[in-house]
N, C-alpha and C positions, 0 to 999 in steps of 0.2 A: 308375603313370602317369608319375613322374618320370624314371625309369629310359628308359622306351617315348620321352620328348620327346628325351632326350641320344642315344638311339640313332639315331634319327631326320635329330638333329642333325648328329650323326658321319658317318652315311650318307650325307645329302644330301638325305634324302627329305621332301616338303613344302614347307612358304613358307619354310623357311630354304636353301633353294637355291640360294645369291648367288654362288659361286665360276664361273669362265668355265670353258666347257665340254672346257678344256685340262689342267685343272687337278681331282687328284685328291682324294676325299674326305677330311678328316682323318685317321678312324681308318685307308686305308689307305696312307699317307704313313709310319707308324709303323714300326721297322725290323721285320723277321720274326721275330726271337726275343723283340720285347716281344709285341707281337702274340700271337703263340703263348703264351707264358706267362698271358695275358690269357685267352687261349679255354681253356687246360690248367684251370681253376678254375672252369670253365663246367660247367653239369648237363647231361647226356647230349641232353635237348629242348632245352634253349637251346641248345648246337649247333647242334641241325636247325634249329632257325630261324634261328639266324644266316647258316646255311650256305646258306639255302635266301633271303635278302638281295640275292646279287651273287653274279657270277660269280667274281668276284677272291676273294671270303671262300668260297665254296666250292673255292676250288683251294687254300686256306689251309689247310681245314679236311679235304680230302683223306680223305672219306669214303662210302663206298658205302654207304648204309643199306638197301638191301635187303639184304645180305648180312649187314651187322653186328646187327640187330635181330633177326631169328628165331634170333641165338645167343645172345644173351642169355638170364639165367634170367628165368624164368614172374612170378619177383617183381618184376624189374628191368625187364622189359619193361611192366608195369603201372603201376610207377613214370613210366618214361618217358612212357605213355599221359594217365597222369594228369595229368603237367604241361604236356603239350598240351593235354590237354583244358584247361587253366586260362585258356590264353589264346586259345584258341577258344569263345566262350559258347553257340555253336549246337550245339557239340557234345557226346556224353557215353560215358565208357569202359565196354566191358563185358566185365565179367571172367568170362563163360564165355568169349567167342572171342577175347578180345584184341584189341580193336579199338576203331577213334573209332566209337559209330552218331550222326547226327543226334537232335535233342531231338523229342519227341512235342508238339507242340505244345495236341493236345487234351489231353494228361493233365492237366488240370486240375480241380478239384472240381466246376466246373461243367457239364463235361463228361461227366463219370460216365453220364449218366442219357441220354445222345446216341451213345457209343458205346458198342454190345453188346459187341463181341469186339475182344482186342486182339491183336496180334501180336507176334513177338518178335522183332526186326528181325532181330536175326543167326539164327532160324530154329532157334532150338536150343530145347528143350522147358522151362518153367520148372516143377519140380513143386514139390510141398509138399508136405510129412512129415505121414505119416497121422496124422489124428485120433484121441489116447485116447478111447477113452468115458468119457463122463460130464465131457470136460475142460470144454466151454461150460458145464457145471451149476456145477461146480464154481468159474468166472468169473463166473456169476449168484447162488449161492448160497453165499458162502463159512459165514454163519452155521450152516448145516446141516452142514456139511463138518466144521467146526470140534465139534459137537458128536458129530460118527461118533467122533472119533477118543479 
């Protein structure tokens, strides 16, 4: 939270907006190689968001993210997903398609018993690994089990 007020600050953005409309934001006042040094220690999503800020920190920042992100690995693209997802609360990463879906807002306990079928937003099939026999007996009855053996 404190970090999100200074950014804010730096940018201009909100009730601390006092500078005249000639006159440019702090942090881009700063020369381009502190600047850059500053963004070079940034996580790949803090990027995107910074870059996605202002036009002037996206020309700073001089990045094509459609291009850059589907070359990334499978793991580091999820990484990145995930830290978006952190400061997006509506949203949630899914690691079959790679991607932000929207939160279900029914999955909740109370819910259960309101919706029959769910879907799987990105449309891809959720299975589950067949059942051993006898595995639920075996969760209900460990005493018996224990005495097979």
């Amino acid at each position: 939270m404190r970090h999100s007020r200074l950014l804010h600050r730096l940018l201009g953005k909100g009730r601390w907006n006092y500078w005249r409309h000639d006159q440019k934001p702090a942090i881009l006042q700063l020369p381009l190689d502190i600047l850059l040094l500053i963004t070079d220690n940034l996580t790949l999503h803090d990027k995107f968001l910074l870059s996605h800020t202002c036009k002037a920190l996206r020309q700073v920042l001089l990045r094509d993210w459609e291009i850059e992100l589907p070359q990334l690995s499978f793991e580091h693209q999820i990484v990145f997903w995930v830290g978006l997802a952190y400061t997006l609360p509506n949203r949630w990463v899914c690691l079959k398609c790679c991607k932000l879906h929207p939160i279900d807002t029914s999955d909740v306990p109370a819910a259960f018993t309101l919706v029959k079928h769910r879907t799987v937003p990105c449309s891809l099939e959720r299975s589950q690994p067949p059942e051993e026999p006898g595995s639920r007996q075996l969760a209900t009855q460990p005493a018996t089990w224990i005495e097979t053996l």
